[in-house]
Residue, then its C-alpha position, 0 to 999 in steps of 0.5 A: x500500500x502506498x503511505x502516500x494514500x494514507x496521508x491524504x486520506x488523513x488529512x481529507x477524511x473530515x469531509x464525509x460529516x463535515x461541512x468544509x470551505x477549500x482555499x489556495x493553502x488548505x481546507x477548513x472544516x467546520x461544524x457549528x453545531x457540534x464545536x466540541x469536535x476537534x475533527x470536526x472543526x479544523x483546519x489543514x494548510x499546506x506547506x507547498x500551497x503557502x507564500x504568505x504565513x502570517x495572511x494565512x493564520x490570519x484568514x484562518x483566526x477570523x474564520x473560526x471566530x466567525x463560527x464561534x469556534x477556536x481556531x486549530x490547525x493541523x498540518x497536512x501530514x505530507x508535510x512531516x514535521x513541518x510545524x516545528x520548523x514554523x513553530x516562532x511564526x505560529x506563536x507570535x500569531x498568538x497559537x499554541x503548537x506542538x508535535x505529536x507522533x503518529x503510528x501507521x499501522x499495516x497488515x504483516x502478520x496473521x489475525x491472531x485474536x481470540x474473541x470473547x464467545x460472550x460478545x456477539x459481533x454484528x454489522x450495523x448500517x442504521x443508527x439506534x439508541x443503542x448505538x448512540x448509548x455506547x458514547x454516553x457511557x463513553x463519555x463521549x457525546x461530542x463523537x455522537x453526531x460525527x459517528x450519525x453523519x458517518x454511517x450516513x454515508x455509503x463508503x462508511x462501514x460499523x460494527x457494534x459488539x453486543x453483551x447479553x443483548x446490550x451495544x457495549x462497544x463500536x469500530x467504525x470507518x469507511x472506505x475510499x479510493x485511496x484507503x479503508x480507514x478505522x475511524x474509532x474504536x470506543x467501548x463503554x467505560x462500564x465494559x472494558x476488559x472485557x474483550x469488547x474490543x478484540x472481538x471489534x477487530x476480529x470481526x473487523x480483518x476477518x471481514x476485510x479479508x473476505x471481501x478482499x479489501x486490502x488497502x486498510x490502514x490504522x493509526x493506534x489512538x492509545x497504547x490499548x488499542x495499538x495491543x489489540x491491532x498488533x494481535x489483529x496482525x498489524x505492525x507500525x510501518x512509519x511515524x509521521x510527526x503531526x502538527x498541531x496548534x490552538x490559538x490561545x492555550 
């Protein structure tokens, strides 16, 4: 699979529950509706596209304030590393940067998971109170109306993990043309330990791979689920180092 496609999906996944406006040096996402959402409200600029830094962090400030929204940018992760090299520029524009290492993940070895026989694994194509109960108990209700608009969409795909005929646990993603992408895996707090999530991935690779969807990647949100994905057979492949900045922190 080429990293590349990986990258550009990254940057441009937002657009499928999300409202965004392109301009010369990016992409602005916006949700004012649910501007808890970082994925949901931010922007993704450039370094080829950019001739005028301080223009750009300007037009990106009033945009988001406009909305009502903090202004936060992410770099596009074809440009590794890049906010470091700007990192006075973006402070004296008033934003808080840092750099965050992020992990791609491949498929290198053999689906090794043993799911918990007590969990049932199903997918799902249509939302239900169910579905929406697992974020409360998450306590995640801002992923609630990004995960709705997603399944919405026919490149999405979800699969919900049941115990004892209660939704406990979701692995959500959809399918482009460049990649298939694990979008979130989420448990609720009430259920975790129990092998809600290996039982998510199990079914997960072992649906990838009968329907001969190869160009899958994942980026591991956490220690916990990097574990579940390596036993899945996955292996980190390249660390991209990702920009990020916040006006005002």
């Amino acid at each position: 699979m080429n990293l590349c496609d990986c990258y550009i999906e990254e940057d441009l996944f937002p657009k499928m529950f999300t409202d965004h406006e392109e301009r010369e040096y990016g992409i602005l996402f916006f949700n004012t509706d649910n501007k808890d959402s970082y994925d949901s409200n931010h922007a993704v600029i450039y370094k080829d596209k950019i001739h005028d830094l301080q223009y750009v962090l300007s037009d990106i400030t009033e945009f988001y304030k406009e909305k009502g929204s903090r202004p936060i940018i992410y770099q596009s992760m074809l440009d590794d590393n890049w906010f470091d090299e700007i990192q006075e520029e973006l402070s004296s524009a008033g934003f808080r940067s840092w750099i965050e290492d992020q992990e791609y993940m491949l498929q290198a070895d053999e689906n090794r998971i043993i799911p918990n026989p007590d969990i049932t694994v199903r997918r799902v194509s249509e939302w239900s109170d169910g579905i929406e109960n697992v974020f409360i108990e998450a306590e995640e209700p801002w992923e609630i109306k990004v995960a709705k608009k997603t399944l919405d969409c026919p490149e999405s795909w979800m699969f919900a993990a049941s115990m004892n005929g209660k939704i406990v646990g979701l692995l959500y993603g959809h399918i482009s043309e460049r990649a298939c992408r694990v979008d979130y895996l989420i448990v609720s707090k009430k259920h975790r330990k129990a092998g809600v999530g290996r039982a998510l991935f199990y079914n997960y690779v072992e649906w990838c791979g009968h329907n001969g969807i190869n160009n899958v990647y994942i980026w591991p949100d956490g220690e916990t689920p990097k574990r579940i994905y390596e036993e899945g057979g996955y292996r980190v492949v390249e660390i991209r180092k990702a920009g990020r900045a916040v006006l005002g922190e």
